[in-house]
N, C-alpha and C positions, 0 to 999 in steps of 0.2 A: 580909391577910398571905398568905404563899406559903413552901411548903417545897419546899424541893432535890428532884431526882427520885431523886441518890444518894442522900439522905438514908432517901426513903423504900422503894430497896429495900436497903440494909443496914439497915431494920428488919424488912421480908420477910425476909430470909434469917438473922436471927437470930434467928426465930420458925423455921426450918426450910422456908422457901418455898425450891423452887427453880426456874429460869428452865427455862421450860417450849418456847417457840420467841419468835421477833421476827417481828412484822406492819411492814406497811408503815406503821400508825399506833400500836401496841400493843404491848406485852412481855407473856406473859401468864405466869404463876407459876404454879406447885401446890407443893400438899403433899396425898396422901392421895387424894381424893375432891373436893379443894376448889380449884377453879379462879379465879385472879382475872387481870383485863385490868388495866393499868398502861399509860396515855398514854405517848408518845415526848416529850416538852415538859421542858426544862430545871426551870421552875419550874411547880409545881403549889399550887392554894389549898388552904388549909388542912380546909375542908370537906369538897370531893374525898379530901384523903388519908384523912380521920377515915371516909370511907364505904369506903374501901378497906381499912382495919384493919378494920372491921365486917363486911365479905364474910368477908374474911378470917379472920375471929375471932378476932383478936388487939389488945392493949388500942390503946388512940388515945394516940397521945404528941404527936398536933399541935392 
């Protein structure tokens, strides 16, 4: 299975993540101290996203 990429940063950004610059492959977020990369790709697996709420430290909803 695969979640939206929208999906997964309006759940960054209602944990308080905000878009930090655009790579040529990457989006990269903070809040704070805490730095997360974020693929460019429409759809992303679910696992991926669940290790990106973990960097992140915010709970896993995928």
């Amino acid at each position: 299975m695969s979640v939206k990429r929208r999906e997964l940063v309006r759940h960054l950004e209602k944990n308080g993540y905000i878009l930090f610059r655009e790579g040529a492959r990457h989006s990269i977020f903070y809040k704070g101290d805490i730095m997360v990369p974020l693929k460019r790709r429409t759809q992303i697996d679910n696992i991926t996203a669940n290790r990106i709420c973990r960097q992140a430290e915010i709970d896993e909803i995928f």
